[in-house]
C-alpha positions in Angstrom: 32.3 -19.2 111.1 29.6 -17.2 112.3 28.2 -13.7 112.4 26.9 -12.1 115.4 25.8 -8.0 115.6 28.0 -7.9 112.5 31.0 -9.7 114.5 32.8 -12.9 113.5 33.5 -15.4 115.9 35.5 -18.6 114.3 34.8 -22.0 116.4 31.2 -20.5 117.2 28.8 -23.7 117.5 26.7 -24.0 114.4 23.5 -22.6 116.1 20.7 -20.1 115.5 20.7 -17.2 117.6 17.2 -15.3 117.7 17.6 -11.6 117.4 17.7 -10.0 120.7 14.4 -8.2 120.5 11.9 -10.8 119.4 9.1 -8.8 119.4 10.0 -6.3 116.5 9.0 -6.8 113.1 11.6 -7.8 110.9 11.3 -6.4 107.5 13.0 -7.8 104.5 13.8 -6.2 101.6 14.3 -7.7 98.6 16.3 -6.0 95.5 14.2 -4.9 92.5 16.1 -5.7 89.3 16.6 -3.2 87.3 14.5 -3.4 84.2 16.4 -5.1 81.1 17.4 -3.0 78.3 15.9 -3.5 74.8 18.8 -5.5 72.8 18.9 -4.3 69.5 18.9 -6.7 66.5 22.6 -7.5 65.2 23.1 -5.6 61.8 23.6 -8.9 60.5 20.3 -10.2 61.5 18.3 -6.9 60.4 20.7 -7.9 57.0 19.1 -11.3 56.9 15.6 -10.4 57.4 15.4 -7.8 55.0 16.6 -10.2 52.3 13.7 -12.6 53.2 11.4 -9.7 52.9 12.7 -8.9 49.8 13.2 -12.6 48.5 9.7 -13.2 49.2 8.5 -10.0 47.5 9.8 -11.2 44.4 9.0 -14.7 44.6 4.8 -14.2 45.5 4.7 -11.3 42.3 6.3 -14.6 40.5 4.5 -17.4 41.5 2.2 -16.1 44.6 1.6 -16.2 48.0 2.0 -20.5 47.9 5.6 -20.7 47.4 7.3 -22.5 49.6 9.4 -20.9 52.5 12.3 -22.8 51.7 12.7 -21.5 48.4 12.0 -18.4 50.1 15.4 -19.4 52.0 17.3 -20.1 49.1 16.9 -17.2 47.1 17.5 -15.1 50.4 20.5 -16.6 50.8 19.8 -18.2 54.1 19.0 -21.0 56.1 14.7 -22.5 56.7 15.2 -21.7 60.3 16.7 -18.5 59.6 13.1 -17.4 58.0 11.2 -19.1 60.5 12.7 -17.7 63.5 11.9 -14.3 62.1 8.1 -15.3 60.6 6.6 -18.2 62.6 3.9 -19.0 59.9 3.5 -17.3 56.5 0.7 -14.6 57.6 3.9 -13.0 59.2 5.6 -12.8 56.3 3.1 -11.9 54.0 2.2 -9.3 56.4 5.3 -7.9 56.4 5.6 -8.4 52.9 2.9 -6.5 52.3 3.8 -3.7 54.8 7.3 -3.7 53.3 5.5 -2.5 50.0 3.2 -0.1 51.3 6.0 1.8 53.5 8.1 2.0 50.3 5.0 3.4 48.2 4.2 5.8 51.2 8.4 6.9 50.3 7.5 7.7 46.8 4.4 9.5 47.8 6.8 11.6 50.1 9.1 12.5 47.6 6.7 13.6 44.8 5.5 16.1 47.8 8.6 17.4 48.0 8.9 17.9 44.9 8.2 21.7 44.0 7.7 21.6 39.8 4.8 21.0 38.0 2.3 19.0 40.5 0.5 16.5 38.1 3.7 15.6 37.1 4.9 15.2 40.4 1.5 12.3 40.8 3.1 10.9 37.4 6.8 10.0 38.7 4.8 8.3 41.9 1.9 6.3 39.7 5.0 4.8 37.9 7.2 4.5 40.6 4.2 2.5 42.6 3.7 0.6 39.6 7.6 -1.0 39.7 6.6 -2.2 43.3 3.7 -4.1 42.0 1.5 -3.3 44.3 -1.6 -5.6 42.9 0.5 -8.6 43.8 -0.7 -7.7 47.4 -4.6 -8.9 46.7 -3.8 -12.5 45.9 -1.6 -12.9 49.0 -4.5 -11.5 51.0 -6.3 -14.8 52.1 -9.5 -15.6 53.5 -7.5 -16.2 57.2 -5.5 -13.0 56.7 -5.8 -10.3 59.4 -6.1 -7.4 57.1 -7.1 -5.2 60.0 -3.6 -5.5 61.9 -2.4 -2.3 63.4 1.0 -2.2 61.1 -1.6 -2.6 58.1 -4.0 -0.3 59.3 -1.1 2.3 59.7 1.1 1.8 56.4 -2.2 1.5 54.9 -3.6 5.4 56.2 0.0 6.1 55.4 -0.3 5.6 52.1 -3.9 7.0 52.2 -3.5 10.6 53.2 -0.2 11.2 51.0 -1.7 10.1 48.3 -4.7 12.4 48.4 -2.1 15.3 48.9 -0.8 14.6 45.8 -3.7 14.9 44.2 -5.5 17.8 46.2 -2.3 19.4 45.0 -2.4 18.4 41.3 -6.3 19.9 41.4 -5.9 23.0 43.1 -3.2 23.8 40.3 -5.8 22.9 37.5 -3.4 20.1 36.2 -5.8 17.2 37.3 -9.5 16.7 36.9 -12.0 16.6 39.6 -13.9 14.1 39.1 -11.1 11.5 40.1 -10.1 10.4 43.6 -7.4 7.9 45.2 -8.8 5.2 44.5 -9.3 5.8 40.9 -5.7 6.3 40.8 -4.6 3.3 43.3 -6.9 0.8 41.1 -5.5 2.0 37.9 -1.8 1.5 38.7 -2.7 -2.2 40.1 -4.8 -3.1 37.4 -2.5 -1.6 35.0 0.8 -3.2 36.4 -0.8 -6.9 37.0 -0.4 -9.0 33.9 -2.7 -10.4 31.8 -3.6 -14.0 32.4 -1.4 -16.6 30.7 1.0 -14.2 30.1 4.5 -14.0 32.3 5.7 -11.2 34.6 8.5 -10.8 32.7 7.0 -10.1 29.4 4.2 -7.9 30.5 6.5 -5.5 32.4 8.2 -3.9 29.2 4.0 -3.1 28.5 3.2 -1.4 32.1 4.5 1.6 31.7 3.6 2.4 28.4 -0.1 1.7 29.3 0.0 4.0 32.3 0.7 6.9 30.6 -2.3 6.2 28.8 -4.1 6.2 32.0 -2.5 9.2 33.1 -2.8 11.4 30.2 -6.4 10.5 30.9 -6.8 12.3 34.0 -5.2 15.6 33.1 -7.1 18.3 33.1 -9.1 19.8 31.7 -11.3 16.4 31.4 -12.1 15.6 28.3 -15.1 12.8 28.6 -17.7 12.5 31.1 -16.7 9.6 33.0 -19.5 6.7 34.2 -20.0 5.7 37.5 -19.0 7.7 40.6 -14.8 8.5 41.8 -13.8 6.0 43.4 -12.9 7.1 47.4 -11.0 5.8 50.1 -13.8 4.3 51.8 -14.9 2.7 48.0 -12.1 1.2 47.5 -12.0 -0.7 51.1 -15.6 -1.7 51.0 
């Protein structure tokens, strides 16, 4: 069967009939697909990643940024190919890992702003709420190969960066903290201050942390009672 000016004509011999007026151009159009939506991530799936982040969290504060990804797995509750299709290699997971922290630091930081007491108190609930996410586990994990200038770092980090400093621009202008302190003063403290001690275990150093950074903090009240050595420590200090 086939068609001729749009006509069917059955018993037709199978044979190619030139268009009647040769010498035109014949112009074929082609269909552009439509471009693909975005498919969103299952709600199980998003469920399974976040409990590798999580898993793996725990596991480098424990026993660093070596373990392997299987008992990554296990503790997650999933499968190695489960972890793998969502990090490739272990630079992906420590990078989210490590992002995973800083966004929930950068959360903290957010609510003490909104917070609408007494402003150096306000810095205290987020120093000890930075210090339960352990955030000087995230040096070791920071190897030699790591990209520590990725765009999601470079953002969580600036994140982090400028709400912290609000916190404590706030806590000066009120006359609660002294002036002669800046972020990273505060950032190094709570790492240093929530890392334990070598050859002592997480566990038993943790029921120590918070005690000791009240310490810290009562030390940077103000009015300042000591002269301290050395120069603040800024933003830029801290990353050089």
């Amino acid at each position: 069967m086939f068609a001729r000016n749009g006509d069917f004509f059955p018993g037709s011999p199978r044979r190619y009939h030139r268009p009647a007026a040769a010498t035109e151009e014949c112009t074929v159009q082609t269909a552009t697909p439509a471009p693909r939506k975005a498919t969103r991530p299952r709600a199980d799936a998003l469920r399974n990643r976040e409990r590798i982040v999580t898993a793996a969290r725990e596991m480098f504060v424990e026993f660093g940024p070596d373990v392997p990804f299987d008992e990554i797995a296990r503790r997650a509750g999933v499968g190695n190919a489960t972890v793998y299709r969502n990090f490739p290699d272990r630079d992906a997971l420590v990078r989210e890992v490590v992002c995973s922290v800083m966004d929930r630091t950068a959360r903290a930081a957010e609510l003490a702003l909104a917070e609408t007491g007494d402003a150096f108190e306000a810095l205290e609930r987020f120093a000890h709420t930075a210090a339960d996410e352990r955030i000087s586990a995230l040096c070791p994990m920071i190897s030699s190969t790591f990209d520590r200038n990725h765009p999601d770092l470079e953002d969580a980090r600036r994140r982090v960066e400028n709400l912290v400093a609000r916190l404590m621009d706030r806590a000066k202008a009120a006359g609660r903290l002294r002036a002669d302190v800046e972020y990273g003063d505060l950032m190094m403290g709570v790492a240093q201050l929530s890392r334990p001690p070598a050859g002592t275990g997480c566990m038993s150093a943790d029921r120590f942390v918070h005690r000791h950074l009240q310490l810290f903090l009562d030390g940077m009240r103000a009015p300042a009672r000591t002269v301290l050595p050395g120069a603040a420590v800024t933003v830029e200090g801290l990353r050089s």
